[in-house]
Structures are given as structure tokens and as C-alpha cells.
N, C-alpha and C positions, 0 to 999 in steps of 0.2 A: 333559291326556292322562295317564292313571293311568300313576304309575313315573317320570314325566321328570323332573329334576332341578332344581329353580326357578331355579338359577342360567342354565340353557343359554337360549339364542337360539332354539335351533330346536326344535319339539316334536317333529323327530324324532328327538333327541336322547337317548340314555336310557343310562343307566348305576348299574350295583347291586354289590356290594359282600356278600362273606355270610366269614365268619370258623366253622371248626371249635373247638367250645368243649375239646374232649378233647387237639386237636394245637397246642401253641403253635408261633407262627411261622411260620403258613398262612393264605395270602387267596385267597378267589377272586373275578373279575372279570370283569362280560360287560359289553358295551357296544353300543350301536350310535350310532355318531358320524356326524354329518352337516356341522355348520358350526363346532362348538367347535375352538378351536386351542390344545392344551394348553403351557401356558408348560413352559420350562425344570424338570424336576423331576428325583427318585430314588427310589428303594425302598431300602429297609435289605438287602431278600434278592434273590433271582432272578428274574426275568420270565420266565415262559414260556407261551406260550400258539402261538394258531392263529387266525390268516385265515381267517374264513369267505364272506366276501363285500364287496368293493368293495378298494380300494387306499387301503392309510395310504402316509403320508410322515411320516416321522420325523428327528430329527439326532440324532448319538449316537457320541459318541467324536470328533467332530471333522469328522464325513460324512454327509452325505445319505443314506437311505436311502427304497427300497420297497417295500413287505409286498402284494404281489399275492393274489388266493385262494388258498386252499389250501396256505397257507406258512407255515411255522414263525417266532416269534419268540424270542428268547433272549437277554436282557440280564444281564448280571453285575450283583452289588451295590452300589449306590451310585454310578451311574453315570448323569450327566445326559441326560437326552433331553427332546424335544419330542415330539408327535403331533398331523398333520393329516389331514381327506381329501384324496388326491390325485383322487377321483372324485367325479361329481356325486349321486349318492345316497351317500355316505360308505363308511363299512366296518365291517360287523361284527366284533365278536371275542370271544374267552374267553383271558383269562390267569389263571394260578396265583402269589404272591405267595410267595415260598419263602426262610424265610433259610436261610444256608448252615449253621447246625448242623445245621436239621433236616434239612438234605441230608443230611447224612454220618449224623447218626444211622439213616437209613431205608435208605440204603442202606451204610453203614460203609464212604465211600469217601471222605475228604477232598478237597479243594482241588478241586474242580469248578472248571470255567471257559469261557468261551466264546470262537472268536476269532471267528465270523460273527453279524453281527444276525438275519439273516434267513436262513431255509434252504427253500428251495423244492423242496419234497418233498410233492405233494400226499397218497399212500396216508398217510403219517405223522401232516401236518396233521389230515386226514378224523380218525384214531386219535385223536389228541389232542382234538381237540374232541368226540367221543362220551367219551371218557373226562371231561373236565372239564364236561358234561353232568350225566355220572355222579353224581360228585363232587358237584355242586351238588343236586343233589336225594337225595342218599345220607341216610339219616338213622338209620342203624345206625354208631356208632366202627367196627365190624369192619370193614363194608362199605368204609366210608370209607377207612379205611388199607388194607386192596388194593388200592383202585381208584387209591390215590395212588402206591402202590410200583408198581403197572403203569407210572402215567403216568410216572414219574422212569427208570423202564429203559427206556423208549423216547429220551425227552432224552438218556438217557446215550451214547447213539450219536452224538452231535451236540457232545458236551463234551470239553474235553481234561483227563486231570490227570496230572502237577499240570499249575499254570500255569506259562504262561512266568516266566523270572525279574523280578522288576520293575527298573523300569530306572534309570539314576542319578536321573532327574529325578523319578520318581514315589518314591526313598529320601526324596530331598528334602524334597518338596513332604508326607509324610506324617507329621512333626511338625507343620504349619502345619494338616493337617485333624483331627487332633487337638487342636489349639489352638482350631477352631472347632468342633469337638464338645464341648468342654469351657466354651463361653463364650458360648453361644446366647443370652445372655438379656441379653448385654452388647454394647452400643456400641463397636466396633471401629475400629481405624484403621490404614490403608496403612502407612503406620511400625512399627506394634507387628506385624503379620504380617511385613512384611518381616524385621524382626528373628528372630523365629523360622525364617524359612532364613535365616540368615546374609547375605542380599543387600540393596542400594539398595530404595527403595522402588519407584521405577517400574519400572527392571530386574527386582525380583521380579514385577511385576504383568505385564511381557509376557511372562515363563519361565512363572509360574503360566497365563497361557492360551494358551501356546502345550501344556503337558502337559497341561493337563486340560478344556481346550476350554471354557473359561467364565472371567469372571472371578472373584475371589477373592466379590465381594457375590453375584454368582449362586449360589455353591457355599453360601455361609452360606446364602442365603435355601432352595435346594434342601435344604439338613439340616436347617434351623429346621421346615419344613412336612414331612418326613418325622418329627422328630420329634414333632411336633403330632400327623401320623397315630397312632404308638406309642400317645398319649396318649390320644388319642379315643377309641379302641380298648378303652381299659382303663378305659373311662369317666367320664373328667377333667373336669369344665363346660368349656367353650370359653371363658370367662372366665379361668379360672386355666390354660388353655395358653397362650394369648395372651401371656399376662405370662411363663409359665414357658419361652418359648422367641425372648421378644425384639422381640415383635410389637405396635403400639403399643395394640393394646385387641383385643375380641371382632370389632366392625369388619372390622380389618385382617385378622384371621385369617379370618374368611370370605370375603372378597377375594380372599387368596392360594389359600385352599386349593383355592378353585371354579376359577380359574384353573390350578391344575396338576392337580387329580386329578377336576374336572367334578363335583363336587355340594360341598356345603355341608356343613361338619361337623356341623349339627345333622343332614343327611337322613343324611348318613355313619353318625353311632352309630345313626340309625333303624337303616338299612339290616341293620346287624351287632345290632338287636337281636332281625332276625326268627326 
């Protein structure tokens, strides 16, 4: 089936991938998901997108969630989630891929933030998805950054800033994900994070998932493959990302990344080189 992604199971299964070469820091993403069950993953930037048809199910922050039609989605950065069908023909969608410079820089408005996943507001959804339509087939820069400063004043109704304060355990735990941003490509041990919050080994490992709803290997393997993305992006072999982010060959890195973000990093940089 032209478009599906050789990884997926189901040929109805389809998901693309298209990157602005003028705006750094923008992805856009449609899908139509039927049986894939995306593992634990994160985005460097923001999720935002819209529900077009069928019901996801998602975990994210520590909860279950359900993205009905017609409903807004909005995830903060670097924040693990899953995504399933909760229905039998799956669920379409469109998301926008957005780090948060280029938030503030588009709209000069820092520390965006979200406290809802999902906002069930159909006229808006409808809005967003013709706008990320737009988007997707825009192929004027001008065109393109209106249609994207449209879509970010709609979301902004929906965002708080700033955010809340972070809390003792996320001061915490924010040297230990620095430590694992700093050391992807290295062989890690329960002892040596622990040590970096200050606490026991296994003590840190139930604090660490009790704040961040994953364990410490989830969170590294979640950054290792968002870093992988970065990389592919910018054109890296899948060979030397593999190795530059920890992962035991080219292999492994197609394994994981089909798994969390439903195609393969070779159709990946296809997709961003149409």
C-alpha cells in the first residue's frame, strides 16, 4: 500500500513526517493508526495537534487518557507518552512538532505550558486540523509562517504561562536528566544516577518513578531516540546515530525508533526529504 510504513502490521497503518526547511524546530505529522502500539516515547518540543476521526488512548504524565473526535491534543516537552487505538478502525490525526524557542520566538511569549492532554473542543479541533492541512501543503515560507502563527494563537487559549512552579521532586530529579542527556552513548548504572540525586539506589529508582512516571532506563531509552530523531533530521547515517546515542548497532536503532515513532529511520529522512 503506497505511503505505509514497512515497519507497521497493518497496511492501514500510515504515517509521514514533512519538516519546514526555512523554520527550525518544526515538524509536522499526520497519521492514520489502526493496530500499531506506540512504545513509551518524547518530543524535544510541543505536541499539538487534532483528532480527526476514531479514538486514541494514550499514558502521559502518570494517566490514562482519551482523544475522542474532534479534540485537541497538547503535550509539553519531553514528556513520555504511549499511543494506541482505543477503536476498531483506529484514529486519524495531525500534529505540529514545535520546540519551545520557536514558540516564544513566533509569538514572544515564553514558558508556554499545558496542564490538560486533551481538550475536547470540537469548532477548535475542526480549526486546527484545516490549519495543519494548510501547513502541510503550504509551499511559500510567507504562507507558511501565517498559517503557523494562526495556528499557535488558537493553542494559546488552551496554554497556561508561565507554568506552574516545578516542584521539589522535579528540582531533584533535573540534574539526573541532565546527566542522562549528557551521557547517551554511555552504559549506565542505578548507583551512578542514584548518586547524582543524592539518594540510595533503589530509593531513587521508586522517587524517580514515582515523579516522572517511568523508570530511569525508560527516560534514557525515551531521550536516546528522540535524540536519534534530531539526528536523522539533519541527515546523520543511521549507523553513526546508533553508536552516537548508545544503541547497540543500526539494528537496534530501527527497532526502537519503529517502535516509538511508527516508521523506520531510513523512510523517516525519506519522508523529510520530500
Amino acid at each position: 500500500m503506497q505511503g505505509v510504513p514497512d515497519t507497521f502490521s497493518s497496511t492501514h497503518d500510515a504515517a509521514q513526517f514533512r519538516l519546514a526547511a526555512h523554520r527550525p524546530g518544526v515538524e509536522l505529522y499526520r497519521a492514520h493508526i489502526v493496530r500499531h502500539a506506540f512504545e513509551p516515547h518524547a518530543h524535544d518540543g510541543f505536541g499539538l495537534g487534532a483528532i480527526e476521526a476514531g479514538v486514541e488512548r494514550f499514558r502521559y504524565r502518570g494517566a490514562d487518557h482519551l482523544a475522542p473526535p474532534d479534540s485537541l491534543v497538547t503535550m509539553n516537552p519531553e514528556e513520555l507518552h504511549t499511543g494506541r487505538a482505543e477503536t476498531a478502525g483506529g484514529w486519524r490525526y495531525r500534529m505540529l512538532y514545535i520546540e519551545a524557542t520557536a514558540v516564544a520566538q513566533i509569538t514572544d511569549e515564553p514558558g508556554w505550558w499545558f496542564s490538560d492532554a486533551v481538550h475536547e473542543h470540537p469548532d477548535h479541533a475542526q480549526r486546527v486540523s484545516g490549519l495543519l492541512d494548510g501547513l502541510w501543503h503550504a509551499r511559500e515560507p510567507l504562507a507558511f509562517d501565517s498559517l503557523l502563527f494562526e495556528l499557535l494563537a488558537l493553542f494559546r487559549q488552551h496554554a497556561r504561562t508561565p507554568p506552574n512552579a516545578p516542584t521539589a521532586g522535579a528540582m531533584r530529579f533535573a540534574p539526573v536528566l541532565d546527566y542522562l542527556h549528557a551521557h547517551l552513548s554511555q552504559r549506565l548504572t542505578l548507583e551512578e544516577l542514584a548518586a547524582v540525586a543524592g539518594l540510595s539506589p533503589f530509593h531513587f529508582l521508586r522517587q524517580f518513578r514515582a515523579q516522572h512516571h517511568a523508570t530511569p532506563q525508560q527516560m534514557l531509552m525515551a531521550l536516546r531516540l528522540s535524540e536519534a530523531k534530531r539526528q536523522l533530521s539533519h541527515g546523520a547515517p543511521a549507523a553513526h546515530v546508533a553508536a552516537a546515542v548508545g544503541l547497540a548497532d543500526q539494528a537496534h536503532l530501527t527497532r526502537a525508533f519503529s517502535r516509538r515513532y511508527g516508521v523506520t529511520p531510513a523512510r523517516y529522512q525519506r519522508e523529510l526529504r520530500r
